[in-house]
N, C-alpha and C positions, 0 to 999 in steps of 0.2 A: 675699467677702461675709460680714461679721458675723451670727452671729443676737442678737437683744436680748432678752429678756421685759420683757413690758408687762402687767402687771395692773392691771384696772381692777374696777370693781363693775358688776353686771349692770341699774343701775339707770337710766332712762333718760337724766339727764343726761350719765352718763360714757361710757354708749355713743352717745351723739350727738354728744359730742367726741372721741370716739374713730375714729369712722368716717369720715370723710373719711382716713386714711389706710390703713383696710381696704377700702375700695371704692376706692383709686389714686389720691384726687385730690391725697394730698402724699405724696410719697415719699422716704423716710433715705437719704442719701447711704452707696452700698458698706454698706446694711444691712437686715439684714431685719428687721422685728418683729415678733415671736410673742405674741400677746392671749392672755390670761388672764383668766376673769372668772368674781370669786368674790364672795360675800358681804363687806362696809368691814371689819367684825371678822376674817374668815378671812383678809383680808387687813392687817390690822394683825399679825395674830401672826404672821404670814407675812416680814414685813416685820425683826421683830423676831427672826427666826433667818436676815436675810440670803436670801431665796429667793430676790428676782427683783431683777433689772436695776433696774427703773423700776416704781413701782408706786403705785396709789390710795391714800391713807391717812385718818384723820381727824387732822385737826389735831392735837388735844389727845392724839395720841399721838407726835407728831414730839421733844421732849425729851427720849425715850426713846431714839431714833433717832439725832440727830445726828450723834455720830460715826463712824455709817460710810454716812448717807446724807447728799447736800444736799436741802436742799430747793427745789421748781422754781417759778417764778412762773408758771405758767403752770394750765390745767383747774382751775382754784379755786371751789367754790361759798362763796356764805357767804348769809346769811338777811338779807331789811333790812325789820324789821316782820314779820318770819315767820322759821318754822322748825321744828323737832320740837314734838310735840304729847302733852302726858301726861292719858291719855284714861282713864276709867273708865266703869261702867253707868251709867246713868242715872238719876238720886232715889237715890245713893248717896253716904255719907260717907265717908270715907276716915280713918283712925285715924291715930296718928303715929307707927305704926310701922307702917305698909300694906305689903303684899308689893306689888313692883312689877316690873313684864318690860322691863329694856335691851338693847339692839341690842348691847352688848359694852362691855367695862371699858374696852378704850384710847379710845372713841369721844369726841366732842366732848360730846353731847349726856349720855352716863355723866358726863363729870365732871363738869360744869352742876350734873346732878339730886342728884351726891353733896354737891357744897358746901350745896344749896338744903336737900336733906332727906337731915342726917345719921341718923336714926334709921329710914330705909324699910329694908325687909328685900328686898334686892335679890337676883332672879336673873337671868341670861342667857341669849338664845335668839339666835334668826336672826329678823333682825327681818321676815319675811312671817310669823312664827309670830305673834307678839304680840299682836293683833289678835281674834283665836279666844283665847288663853290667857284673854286679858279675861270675853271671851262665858263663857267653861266654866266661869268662877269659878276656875281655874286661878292664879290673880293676882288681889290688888284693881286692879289699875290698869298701864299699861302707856307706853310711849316711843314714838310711830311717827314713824317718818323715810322718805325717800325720796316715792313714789307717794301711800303711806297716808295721809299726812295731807291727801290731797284727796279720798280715795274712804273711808272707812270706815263700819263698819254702823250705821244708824241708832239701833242700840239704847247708842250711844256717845255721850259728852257728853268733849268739853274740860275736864280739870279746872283746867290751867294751861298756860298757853303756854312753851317755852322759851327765846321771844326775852322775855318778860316777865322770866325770872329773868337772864338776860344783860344787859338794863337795870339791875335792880338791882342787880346785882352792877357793873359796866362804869362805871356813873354817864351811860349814854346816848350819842347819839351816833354810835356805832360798831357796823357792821355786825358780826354775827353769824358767827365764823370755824365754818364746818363741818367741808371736806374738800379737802385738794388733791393733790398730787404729788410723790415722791421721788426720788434716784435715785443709786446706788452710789458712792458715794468713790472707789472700787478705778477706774472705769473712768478711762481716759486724759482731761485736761482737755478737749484740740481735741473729743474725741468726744461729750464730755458738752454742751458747747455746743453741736455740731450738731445731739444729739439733742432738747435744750431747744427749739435754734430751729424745729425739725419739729415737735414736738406744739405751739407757739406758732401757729405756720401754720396747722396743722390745727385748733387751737380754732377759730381765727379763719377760717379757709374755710368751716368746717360753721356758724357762729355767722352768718355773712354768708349763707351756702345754705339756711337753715333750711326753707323752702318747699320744695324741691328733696328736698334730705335727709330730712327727717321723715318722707315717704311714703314713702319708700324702705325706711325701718327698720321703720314700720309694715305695708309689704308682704310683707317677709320675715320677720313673726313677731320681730322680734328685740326688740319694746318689749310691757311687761307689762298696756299703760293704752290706752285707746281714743284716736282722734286730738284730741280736745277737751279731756282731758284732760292729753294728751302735749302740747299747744299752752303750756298752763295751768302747765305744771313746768316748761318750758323757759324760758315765760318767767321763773319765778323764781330757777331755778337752774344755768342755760346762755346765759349773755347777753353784754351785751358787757362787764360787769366779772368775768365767766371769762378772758378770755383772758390780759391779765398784772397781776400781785399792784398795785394801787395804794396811794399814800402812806398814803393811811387805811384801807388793808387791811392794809396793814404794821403799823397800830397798835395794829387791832384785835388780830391775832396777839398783836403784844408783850403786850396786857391780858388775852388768855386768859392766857399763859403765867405773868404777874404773878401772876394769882388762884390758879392752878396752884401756884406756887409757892410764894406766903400762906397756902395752908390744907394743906401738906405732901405733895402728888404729887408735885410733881418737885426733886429734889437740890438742882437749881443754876437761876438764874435764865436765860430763854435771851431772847436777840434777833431776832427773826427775818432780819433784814437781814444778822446775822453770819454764816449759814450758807448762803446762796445758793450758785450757781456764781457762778466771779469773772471775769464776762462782759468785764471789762476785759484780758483775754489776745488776748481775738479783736482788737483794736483792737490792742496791737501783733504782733502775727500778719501783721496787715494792711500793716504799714507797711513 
């Protein structure tokens, strides 16, 4: 019996695809999974020194990665008409060099806001911090992702969406790439493909069980949001375009990483189709 690591984010999308195979209902062939679950950022630098097996990441930090993770088609959120929210006080203007609170440099939603606004003066937190940072005057203004942009305190105003700058930037369109999934080059091909087609399964069993499931993880404490609004995130970021990467989710990637690579993030231009697993082994495997 192999052990894997599997990190994910504590957030409730990725623990609601994740649990159907912590509660048994898919299970790794001659493998055990070990969960991990840390904050998208803690887990992008995580990622970026090699830690774990398999692990959550934000998109717009996989360029980084490629050569020694693939990337998985499968636990993918992406925003369509929604997404991270850059939130400030209320009756307040915002300067053009405003200090502003990100959820972390490799994130989807960091590079967005760098292309959109080169002159904010950026720091970095955990993003359940950001939110309070705002309130305390701590920041002019902040990035909420995850929960928070359904639940935050009133004394908060939208000051721009960042599926709006994704439009402008993208030319429309194209769903919004957030966060998906990695996972080690080093591991043996056969192994990587069975462990793709497990968490494949397991999006797709909890994504089909959601009635089922949902009370579950809300019974045991394990989701940060009440059931009403756990219903509300799920539907926008745990659905049936989670389970595997479609053709215009494949494009959208490619146009992150285009912009990415336009405005000087990443080295080299990347594809996202080039760096899958090369699922066509199993097919002769088979024969």
């Amino acid at each position: 019996m192999k052990n894997i690591s599997v990190a994910h984010s504590p957030d409730a999308d990725d623990i609601f695809m994740y649990y159907a195979i912590k509660f048994g209902w898919v299970t790794p062939k001659d493998t055990k999974f070990e969960n991990i679950a840390d904050d998208i950022e803690t887990l992008n630098q995580a990622t970026l020194k090699g830690e774990y097996d398999i692990c959550a990441i934000s998109f717009a930090l996989y360029p980084f990665v490629k050569d020694d993770y693939a990337l998985l088609k499968t636990a993918v959120s992406f925003g369509e008409g929604y997404g991270p929210k850059l939130i400030k006080k209320k009756d307040t203007k915002l300067k053009r060099n405003f200090k502003v609170a990100l959820s972390g440099e490799y994130t989807t939603n960091g590079l967005l806001f760098r292309i959109a606004y080169p002159e904010a003066r950026i720091t970095y937190m955990n993003f359940l911090d950001i939110e309070k940072a705002v309130l305390d005057g701590e920041v002019d203004a902040g990035v909420l992702i995850h929960e928070s942009i359904l639940t935050y305190d009133e004394q908060l105003e939208v000051e721009r969406e960042l599926w709006d700058i994704w439009v402008e930037l993208s030319g429309g369109d194209l769903p919004l790439p957030l966060g998906g999934m990695c996972l080690r080059r080093s591991i043996p091909l056969n192994s990587a493909i069975d462990y793709e087609n497990t968490l494949i399964k397991a999006v797709d069993v909890a994504n089909k069980n959601r009635k089922v499931l949902a009370p579950m993880l809300l019974e045991k404490g394990l989701i940060r949001v009440d059931a009403d609004t756990l219903d509300n995130y799920l539907d926008l970021y745990a659905n049936d375009n989670s389970v595997q990467l479609s053709e215009v989710q494949y494009k959208a990637l490619d146009k992150l990483y285009e912009l990415g690579y336009k405005h000087g993030f990443y080295e080299t231009l990347v594809k996202s189709e080039d760096y899958l697993i090369p699922t066509q082994y199993e097919e002769l495997r088979a024969k």
